[in-house]
C-alpha positions as CSV (number, residue, x, y, z in Angstrom):
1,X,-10.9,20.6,-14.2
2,X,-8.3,23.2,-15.2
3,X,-7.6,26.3,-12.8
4,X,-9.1,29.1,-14.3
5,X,-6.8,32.1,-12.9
6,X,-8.6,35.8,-13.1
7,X,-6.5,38.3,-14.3
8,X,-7.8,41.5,-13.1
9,X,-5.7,45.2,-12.5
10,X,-7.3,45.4,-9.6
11,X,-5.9,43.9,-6.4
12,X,-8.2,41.4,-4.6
13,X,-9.0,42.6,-0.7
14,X,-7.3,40.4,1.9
15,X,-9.8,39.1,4.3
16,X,-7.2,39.5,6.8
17,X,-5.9,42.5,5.2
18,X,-7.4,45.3,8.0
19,X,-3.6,45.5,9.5
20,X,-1.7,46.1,6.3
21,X,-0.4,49.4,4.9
22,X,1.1,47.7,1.7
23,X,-0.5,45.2,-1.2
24,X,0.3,41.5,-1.1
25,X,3.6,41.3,-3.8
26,X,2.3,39.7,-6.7
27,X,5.2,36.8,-6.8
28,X,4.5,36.4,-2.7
29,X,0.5,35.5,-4.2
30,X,1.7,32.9,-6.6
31,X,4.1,31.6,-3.8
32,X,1.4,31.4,-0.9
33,X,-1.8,30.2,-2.7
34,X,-3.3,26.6,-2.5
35,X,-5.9,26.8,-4.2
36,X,-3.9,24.7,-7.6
37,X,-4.4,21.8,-4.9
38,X,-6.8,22.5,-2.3
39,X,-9.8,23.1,-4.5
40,X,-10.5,19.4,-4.2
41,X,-12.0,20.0,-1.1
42,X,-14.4,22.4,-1.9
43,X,-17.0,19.5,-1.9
44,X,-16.3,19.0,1.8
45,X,-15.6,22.4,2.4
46,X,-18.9,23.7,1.9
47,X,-20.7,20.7,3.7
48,X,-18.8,21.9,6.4
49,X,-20.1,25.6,5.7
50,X,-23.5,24.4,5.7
51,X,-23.1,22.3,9.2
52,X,-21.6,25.8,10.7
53,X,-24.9,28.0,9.1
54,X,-27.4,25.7,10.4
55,X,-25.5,25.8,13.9
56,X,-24.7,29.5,14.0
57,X,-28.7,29.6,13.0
58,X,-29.4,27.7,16.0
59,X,-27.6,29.2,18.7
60,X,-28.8,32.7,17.7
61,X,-25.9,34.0,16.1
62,X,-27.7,34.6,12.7
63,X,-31.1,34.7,11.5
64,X,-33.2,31.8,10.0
65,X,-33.8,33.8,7.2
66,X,-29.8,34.3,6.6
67,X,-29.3,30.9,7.1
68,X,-31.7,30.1,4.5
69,X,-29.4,33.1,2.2
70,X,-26.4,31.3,2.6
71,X,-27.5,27.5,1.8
72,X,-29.1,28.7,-1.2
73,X,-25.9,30.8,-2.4
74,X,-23.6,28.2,-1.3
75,X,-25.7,25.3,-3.5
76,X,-24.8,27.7,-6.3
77,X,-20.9,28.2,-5.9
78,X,-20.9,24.3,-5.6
79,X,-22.8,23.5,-8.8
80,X,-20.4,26.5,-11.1
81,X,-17.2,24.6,-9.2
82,X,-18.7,21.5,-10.1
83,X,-19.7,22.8,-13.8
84,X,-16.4,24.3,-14.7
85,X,-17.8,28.0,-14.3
86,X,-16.3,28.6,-11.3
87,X,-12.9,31.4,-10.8
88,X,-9.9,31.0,-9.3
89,X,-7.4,33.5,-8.4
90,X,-4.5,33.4,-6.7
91,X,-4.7,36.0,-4.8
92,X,-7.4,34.6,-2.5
93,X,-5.4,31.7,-2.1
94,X,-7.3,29.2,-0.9
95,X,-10.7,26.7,-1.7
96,X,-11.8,28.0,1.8
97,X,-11.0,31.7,0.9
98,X,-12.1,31.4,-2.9
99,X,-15.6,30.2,-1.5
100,X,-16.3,32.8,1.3
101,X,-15.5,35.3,-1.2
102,X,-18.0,34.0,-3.5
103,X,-20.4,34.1,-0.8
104,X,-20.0,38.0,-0.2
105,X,-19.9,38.8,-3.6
106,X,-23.4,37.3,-3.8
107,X,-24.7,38.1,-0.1
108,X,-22.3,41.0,1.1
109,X,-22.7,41.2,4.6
110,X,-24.9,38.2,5.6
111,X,-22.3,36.5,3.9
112,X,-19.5,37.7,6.2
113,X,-21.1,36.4,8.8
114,X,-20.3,32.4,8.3
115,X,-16.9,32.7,9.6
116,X,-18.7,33.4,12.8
117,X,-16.7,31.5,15.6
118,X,-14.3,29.7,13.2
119,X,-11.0,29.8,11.3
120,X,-9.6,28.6,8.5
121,X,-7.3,26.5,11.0
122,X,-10.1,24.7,12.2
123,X,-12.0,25.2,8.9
124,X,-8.9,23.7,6.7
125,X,-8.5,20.6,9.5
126,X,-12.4,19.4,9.3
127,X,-12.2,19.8,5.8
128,X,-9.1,17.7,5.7
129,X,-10.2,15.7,7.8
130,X,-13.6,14.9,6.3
131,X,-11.7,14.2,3.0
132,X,-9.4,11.8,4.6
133,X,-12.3,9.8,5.8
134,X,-13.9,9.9,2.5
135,X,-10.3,8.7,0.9
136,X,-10.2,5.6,3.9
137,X,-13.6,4.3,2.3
138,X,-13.0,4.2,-1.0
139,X,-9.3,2.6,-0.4
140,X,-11.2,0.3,1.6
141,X,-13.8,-0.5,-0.9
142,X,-11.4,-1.2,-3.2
143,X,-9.5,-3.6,-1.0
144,X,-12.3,-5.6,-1.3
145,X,-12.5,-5.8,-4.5
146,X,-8.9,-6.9,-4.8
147,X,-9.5,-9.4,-2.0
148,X,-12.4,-10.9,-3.6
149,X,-10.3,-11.2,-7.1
150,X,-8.1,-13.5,-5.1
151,X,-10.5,-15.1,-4.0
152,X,-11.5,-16.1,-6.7
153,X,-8.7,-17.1,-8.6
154,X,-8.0,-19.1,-4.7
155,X,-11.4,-20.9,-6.3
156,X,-10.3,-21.2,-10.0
157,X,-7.3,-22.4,-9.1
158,X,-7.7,-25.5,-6.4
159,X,-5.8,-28.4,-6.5
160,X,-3.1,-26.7,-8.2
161,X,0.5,-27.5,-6.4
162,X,3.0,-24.7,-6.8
163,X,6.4,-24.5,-5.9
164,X,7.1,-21.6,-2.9
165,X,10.4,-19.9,-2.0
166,X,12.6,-18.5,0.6
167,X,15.9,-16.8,-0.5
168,X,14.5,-17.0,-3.7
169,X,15.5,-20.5,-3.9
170,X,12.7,-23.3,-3.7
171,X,11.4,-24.5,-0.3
172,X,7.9,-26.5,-0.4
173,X,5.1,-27.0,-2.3
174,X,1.7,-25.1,-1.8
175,X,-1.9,-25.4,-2.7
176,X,-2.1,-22.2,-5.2
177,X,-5.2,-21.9,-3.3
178,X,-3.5,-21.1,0.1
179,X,-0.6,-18.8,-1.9
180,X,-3.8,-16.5,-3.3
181,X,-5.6,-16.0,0.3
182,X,-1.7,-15.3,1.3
183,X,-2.5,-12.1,-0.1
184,X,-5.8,-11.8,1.3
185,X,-4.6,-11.9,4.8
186,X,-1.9,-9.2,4.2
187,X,-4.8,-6.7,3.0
188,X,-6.9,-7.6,5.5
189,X,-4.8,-6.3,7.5
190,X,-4.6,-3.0,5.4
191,X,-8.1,-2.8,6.1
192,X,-8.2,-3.4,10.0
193,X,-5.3,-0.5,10.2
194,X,-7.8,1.8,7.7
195,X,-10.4,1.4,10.5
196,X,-8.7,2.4,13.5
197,X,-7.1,5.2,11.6
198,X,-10.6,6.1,10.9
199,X,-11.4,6.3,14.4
200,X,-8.8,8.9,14.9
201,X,-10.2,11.0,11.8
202,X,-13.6,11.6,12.6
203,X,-12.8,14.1,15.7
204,X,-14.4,17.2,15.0
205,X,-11.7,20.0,14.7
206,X,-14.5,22.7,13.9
207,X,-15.6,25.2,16.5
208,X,-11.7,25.2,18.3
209,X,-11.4,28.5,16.2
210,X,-7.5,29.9,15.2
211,X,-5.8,28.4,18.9
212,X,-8.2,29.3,21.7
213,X,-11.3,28.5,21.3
214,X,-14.5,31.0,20.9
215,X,-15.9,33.2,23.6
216,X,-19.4,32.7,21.3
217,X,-21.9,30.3,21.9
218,X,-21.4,27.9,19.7
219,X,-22.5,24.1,19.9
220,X,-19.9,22.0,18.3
221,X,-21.7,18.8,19.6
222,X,-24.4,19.4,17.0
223,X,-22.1,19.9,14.0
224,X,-20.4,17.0,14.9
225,X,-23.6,14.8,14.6
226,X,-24.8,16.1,11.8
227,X,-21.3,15.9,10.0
228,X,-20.9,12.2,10.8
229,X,-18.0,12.3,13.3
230,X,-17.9,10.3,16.8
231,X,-16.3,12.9,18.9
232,X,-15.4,16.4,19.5
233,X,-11.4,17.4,19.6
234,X,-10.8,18.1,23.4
235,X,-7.9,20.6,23.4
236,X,-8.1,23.7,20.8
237,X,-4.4,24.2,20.5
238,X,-3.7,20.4,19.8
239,X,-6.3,20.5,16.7
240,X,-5.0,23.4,15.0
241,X,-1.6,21.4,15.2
242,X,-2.6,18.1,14.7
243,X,-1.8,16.6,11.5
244,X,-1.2,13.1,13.2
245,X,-4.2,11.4,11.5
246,X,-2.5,12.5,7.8
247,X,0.2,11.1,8.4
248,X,-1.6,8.1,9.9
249,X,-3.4,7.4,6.9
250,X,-0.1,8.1,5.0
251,X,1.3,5.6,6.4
252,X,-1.3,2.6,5.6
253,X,-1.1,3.6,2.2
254,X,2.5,3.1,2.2
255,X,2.0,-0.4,3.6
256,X,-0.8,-0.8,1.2
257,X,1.7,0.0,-1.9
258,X,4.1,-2.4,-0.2
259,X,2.1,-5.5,-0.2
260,X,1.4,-4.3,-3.9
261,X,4.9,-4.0,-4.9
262,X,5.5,-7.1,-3.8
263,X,2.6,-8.8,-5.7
264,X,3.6,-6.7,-8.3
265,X,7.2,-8.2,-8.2
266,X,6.4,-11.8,-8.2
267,X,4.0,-11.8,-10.9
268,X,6.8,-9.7,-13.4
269,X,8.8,-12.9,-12.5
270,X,6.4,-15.2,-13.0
271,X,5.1,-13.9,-16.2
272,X,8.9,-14.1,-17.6
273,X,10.3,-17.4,-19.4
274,X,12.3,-18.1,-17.0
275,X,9.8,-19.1,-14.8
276,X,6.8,-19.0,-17.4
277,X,4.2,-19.9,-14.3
278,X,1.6,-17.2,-15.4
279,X,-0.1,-16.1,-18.6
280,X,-1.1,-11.8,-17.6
281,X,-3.9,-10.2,-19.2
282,X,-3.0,-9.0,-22.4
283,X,-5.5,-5.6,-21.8
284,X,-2.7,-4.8,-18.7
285,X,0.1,-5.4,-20.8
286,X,2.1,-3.2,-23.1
287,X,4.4,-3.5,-26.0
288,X,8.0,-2.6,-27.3
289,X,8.5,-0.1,-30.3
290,X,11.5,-2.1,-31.2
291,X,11.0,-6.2,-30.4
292,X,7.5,-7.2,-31.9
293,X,7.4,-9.8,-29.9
294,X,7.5,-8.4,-26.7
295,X,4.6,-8.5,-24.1
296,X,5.6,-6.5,-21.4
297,X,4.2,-5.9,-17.7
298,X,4.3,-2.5,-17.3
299,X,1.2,-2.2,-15.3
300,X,3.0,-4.3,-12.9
301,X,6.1,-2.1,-13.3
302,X,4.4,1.1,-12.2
303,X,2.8,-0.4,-9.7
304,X,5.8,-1.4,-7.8
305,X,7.2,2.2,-9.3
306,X,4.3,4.4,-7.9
307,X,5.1,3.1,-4.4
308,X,8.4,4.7,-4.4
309,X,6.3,7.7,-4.7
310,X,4.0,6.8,-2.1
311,X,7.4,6.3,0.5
312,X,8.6,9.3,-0.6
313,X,5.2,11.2,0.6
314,X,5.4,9.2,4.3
315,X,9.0,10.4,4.6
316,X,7.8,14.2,3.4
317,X,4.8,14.3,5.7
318,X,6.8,12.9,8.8
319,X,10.3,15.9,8.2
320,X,7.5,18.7,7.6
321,X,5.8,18.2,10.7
322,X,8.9,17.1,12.8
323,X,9.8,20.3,14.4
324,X,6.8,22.7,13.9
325,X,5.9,24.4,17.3
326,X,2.3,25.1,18.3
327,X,0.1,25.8,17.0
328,X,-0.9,26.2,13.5
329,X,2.2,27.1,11.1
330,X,1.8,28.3,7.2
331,X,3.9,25.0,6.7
332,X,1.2,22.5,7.2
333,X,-0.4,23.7,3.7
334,X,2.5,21.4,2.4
335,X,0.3,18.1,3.9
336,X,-2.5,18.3,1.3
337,X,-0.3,17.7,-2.2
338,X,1.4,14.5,-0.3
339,X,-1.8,13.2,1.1
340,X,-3.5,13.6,-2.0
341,X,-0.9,11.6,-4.4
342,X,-0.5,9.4,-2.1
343,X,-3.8,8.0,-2.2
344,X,-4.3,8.9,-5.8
345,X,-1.4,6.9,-7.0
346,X,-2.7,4.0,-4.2
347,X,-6.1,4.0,-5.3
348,X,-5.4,3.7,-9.0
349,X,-2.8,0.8,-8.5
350,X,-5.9,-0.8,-7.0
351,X,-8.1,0.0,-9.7
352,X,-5.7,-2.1,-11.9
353,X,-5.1,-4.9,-9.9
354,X,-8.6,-6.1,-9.1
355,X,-9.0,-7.1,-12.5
356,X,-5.5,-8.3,-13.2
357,X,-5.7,-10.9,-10.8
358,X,-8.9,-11.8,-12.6
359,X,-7.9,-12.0,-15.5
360,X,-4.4,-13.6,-14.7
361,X,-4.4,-17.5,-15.5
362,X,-1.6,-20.3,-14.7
363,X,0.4,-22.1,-16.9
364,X,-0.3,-25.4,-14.9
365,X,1.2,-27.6,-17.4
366,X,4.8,-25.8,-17.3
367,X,4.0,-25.9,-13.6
368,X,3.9,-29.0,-12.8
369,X,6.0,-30.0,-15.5
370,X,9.0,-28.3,-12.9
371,X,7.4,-29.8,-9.3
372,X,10.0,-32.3,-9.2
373,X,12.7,-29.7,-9.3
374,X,14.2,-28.6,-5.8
375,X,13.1,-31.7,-3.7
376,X,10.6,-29.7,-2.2
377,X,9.5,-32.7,-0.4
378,X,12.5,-33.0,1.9
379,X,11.3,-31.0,4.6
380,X,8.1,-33.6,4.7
381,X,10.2,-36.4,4.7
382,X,12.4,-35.2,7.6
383,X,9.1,-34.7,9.9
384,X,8.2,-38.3,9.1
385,X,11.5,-39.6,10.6
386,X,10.9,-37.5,13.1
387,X,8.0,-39.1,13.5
388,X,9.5,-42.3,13.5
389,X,11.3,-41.4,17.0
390,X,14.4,-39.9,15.7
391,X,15.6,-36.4,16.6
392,X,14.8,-33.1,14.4
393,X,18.8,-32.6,14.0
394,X,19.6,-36.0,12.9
395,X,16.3,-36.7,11.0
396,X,17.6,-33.3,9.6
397,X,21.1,-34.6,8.5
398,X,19.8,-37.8,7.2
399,X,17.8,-36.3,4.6
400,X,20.4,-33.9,4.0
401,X,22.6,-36.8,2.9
402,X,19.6,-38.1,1.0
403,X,19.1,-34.6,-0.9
404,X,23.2,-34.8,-1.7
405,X,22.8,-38.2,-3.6
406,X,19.8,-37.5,-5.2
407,X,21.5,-34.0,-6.6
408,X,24.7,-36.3,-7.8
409,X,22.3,-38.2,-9.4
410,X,20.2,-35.4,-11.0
411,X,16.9,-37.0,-9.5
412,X,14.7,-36.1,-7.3
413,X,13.8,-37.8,-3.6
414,X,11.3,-40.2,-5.2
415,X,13.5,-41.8,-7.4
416,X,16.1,-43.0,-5.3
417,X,16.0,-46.4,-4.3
418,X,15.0,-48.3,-0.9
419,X,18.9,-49.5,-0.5
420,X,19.7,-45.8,-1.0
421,X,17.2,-44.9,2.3
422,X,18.1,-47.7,4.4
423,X,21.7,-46.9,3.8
424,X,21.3,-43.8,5.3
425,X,18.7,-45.2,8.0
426,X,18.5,-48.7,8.4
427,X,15.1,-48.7,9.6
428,X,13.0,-47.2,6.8
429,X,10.8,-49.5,4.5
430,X,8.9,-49.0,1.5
431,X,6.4,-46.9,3.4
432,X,8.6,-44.1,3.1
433,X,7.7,-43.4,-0.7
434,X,4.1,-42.6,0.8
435,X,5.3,-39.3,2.2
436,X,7.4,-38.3,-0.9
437,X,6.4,-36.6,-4.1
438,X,4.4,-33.1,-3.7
439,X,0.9,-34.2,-3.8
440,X,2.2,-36.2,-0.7
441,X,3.8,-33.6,0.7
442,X,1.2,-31.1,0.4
443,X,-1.6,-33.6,2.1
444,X,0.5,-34.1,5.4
445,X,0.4,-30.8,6.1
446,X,-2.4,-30.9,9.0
447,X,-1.0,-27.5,11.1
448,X,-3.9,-24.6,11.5
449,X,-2.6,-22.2,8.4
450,X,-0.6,-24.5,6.7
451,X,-1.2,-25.6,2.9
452,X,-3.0,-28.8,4.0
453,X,-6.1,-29.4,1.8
454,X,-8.6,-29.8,4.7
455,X,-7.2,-26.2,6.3
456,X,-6.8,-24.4,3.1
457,X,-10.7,-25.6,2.6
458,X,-11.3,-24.1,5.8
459,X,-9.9,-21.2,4.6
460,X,-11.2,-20.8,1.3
461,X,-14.9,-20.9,3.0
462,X,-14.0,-18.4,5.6
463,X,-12.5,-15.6,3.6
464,X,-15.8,-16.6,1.0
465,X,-18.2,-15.8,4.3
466,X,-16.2,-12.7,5.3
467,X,-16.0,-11.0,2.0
468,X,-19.4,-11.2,1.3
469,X,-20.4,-9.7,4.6
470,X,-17.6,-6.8,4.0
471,X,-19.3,-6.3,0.3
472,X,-23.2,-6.7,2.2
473,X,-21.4,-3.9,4.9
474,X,-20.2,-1.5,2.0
475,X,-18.2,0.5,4.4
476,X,-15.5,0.3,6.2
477,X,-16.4,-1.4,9.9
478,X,-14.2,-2.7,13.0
479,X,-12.6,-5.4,12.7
């Protein structure tokens, strides 16, 4: 929703304004506020409210009835933000600010009383961090999905042989079943790092106050529980600091946006002529306004251009916290606009690759039309002379020798003949043409995680039993 900014003559009382002689400068107002990207929170800044009400309600600090007041006017701020009816003005800064105003507009003094033993410090970090935890299960969720897209292209696709590279240059074949749960592996270990940075969210900042704690007796044990977090911070002047678990989180979004850039990058090659191994979803695809013809990736594109973005917000996040003293400094409003695009722009690259990979197919026929190129089989056949007896180094020369005629020749392994392997080991026989081709390389493979058929199987069926529990779970859970 668009920021509605009041514009009013009058100027809008500070709540910490009891000190000052002079009015805020109007330019310092414009300069200071938040509330442009902060008002996201209000959501999670008002369950927070609530928690605090029904606790202050508890220990004696306000009435039952007041508590009642201040649920029931705080339900109604939270349906006009949600509506569109709500104002903001700059002046009061921030979502935290905006609200409690609100609050004694409509209550006046019972409404003053909900910042009873707290501070925006420790008001702004459970918020923050409340949100964060929200942000970690929806990435998660959507890791999922993506994961289970590959999946099923890893089903789709079996028994299809693809070529796979180092340097760029081609190595050994693959089952394109065990190149799709590649990329299930790498964001399921996205997802293991979301859950132990969860762990570190859910600490309950509320109740530490500005730095010192409250001389009131307050019982932050209780909000905890009913807000959903496992513990309680231990140290008042460390939470007011501590924007660790931001940056935390940050920082598996960035590795998140790199494993997509990368899947991003090989699929713009693949989908190109040059290589002409994938066939992309037309609906993800965009046009030139020049070449007719053209059918361009620029989903992919952004994708692997969004995580510049996302690298750039680490980087920020990390320099704006690097030298801060304790405790709390005006600078840490700076966290929430990088924390927030950071996931935004993670969150809908993941939105659009889920279905990509769906919809995604391989060209099998230009494929495997191109197998025989790059004697990807020559590592295969130097681990069956080394089977044979003979050492890793000179099994390794032999077929290098072997891979320098074939290239003279312009044929691959297969096609040479069995003077051409005896002349460069006498003791080979015709058995040797069982181990060459890709089909035979690919089936020798027998190591646990290799591209063998009966581990890639294995495989297949484990990640199918895992993802279903993780979709049964809906959540993010240890792993």
């Amino acid at each position: 929703m668009p920021i509605l900014w009041a514009c009013e003559a009058r100027v809008a009382k500070k709540a910490w304004a009891g000190v000052f002689q002079e009015a805020t400068d109007a330019r310092v107002e414009q300069f200071t506020e938040s509330v442009s990207f902060d008002r996201r929170l209000y959501a999670h800044d008002i369950t927070g409210s609530l928690a605090h009400a029904q606790m202050l309600a508890r220990v004696g600090l306000i009435t039952e009835d007041e508590r009642g007041q201040i649920e029931q006017a705080l339900g109604t701020i939270r349906r006009q933000i949600e509506q569109g009816d709500f104002q903001f003005k700059p002046e009061l800064e921030d979502i935290h600010m905006h609200i409690e105003a609100a609050l004694i507009e409509q209550l006046g003094d019972v409404g003053r009383k909900l910042h009873t033993a707290r501070s925006r410090n420790d008001q702004v970090s459970t918020d923050l961090r409340m949100w964060v935890r929200d942000a970690i299960d929806q990435v998660d969720a959507s890791l999922v999905a993506l994961q289970t897209a590959f999946v099923g292209r890893a089903d789709a696709d079996q028994g299809c042989i693809l070529p796979a590279y180092t340097h760029m240059q081609r190595a050994q074949p693959v089952l394109a079943t065990h190149y799709w749960l590649c990329y299930c592996e790498k964001f399921e270990r996205d997802r293991a790092r979301l859950a132990d940075c969860r762990r570190r969210v859910n600490v309950l900042g509320l109740g530490s106050a500005a730095v010192a704690g409250t001389s009131l007796p307050i019982d932050r044990e209780w909000v905890a529980s009913q807000l959903g977090f496992e513990s309680v911070a231990a140290n008042s002047i460390d939470v007011s600091s501590d924007r660790d678990f931001a940056i935390e989180f940050a920082f598996v979004l960035t590795l998140i946006a790199e494993h997509l850039s990368t899947w991003a990058e090989e699929w713009i090659l693949w989908s190109a002529s040059e290589f002409g191994f994938l066939k992309l979803p037309q609906a993800y695809c965009t046009g030139s306004s020049i070449m007719p013809q053209k059918v361009n990736p620029d989903v992919l594109e952004l994708v692997r251009g969004k995580t510049a973005r996302v690298v750039g917000n680490l980087t920020a996040l990390l320099v704006l916290v690097k030298g801060l003293p304790l405790a709390y400094n005006r600078d840490l409003q700076e966290d929430k606009p990088r924390i927030f695009d950071s996931f935004d722009a993670v969150h809908a690259c993941l939105q659009m690759a889920a279905p990509m990979v769906a919809g995604a197919e391989l060209n099998r026929d230009r494929i495997a039309a191109r197998l025989d190129v790059g004697h990807l089989d020559a590592t295969t056949l130097m681990e069956y002379l080394i089977q044979r007896g003979i050492p890793q180094r000179t099994a390794h020369g032999i077929v290098g020798q072997l891979v320098r005629t074939a290239l003279d020749r312009d044929v691959p392994l297969s096609k040479l003949s069995l003077e051409d392997f005896q002349a460069a080991e006498p003791t080979l026989d015709t058995q040797v043409f069982e181990v060459l081709g890709v089909q035979h390389a690919v089936g020798a493979f027998t190591s646990y995680g290799s591209s063998g058929p009966e581990r890639v199987a294995e495989q297949l069926a484990r990640w199918k039993q895992k993802l279903a529990v993780a979709r049964s779970d809906g959540a993010t859970a240890d792993r």
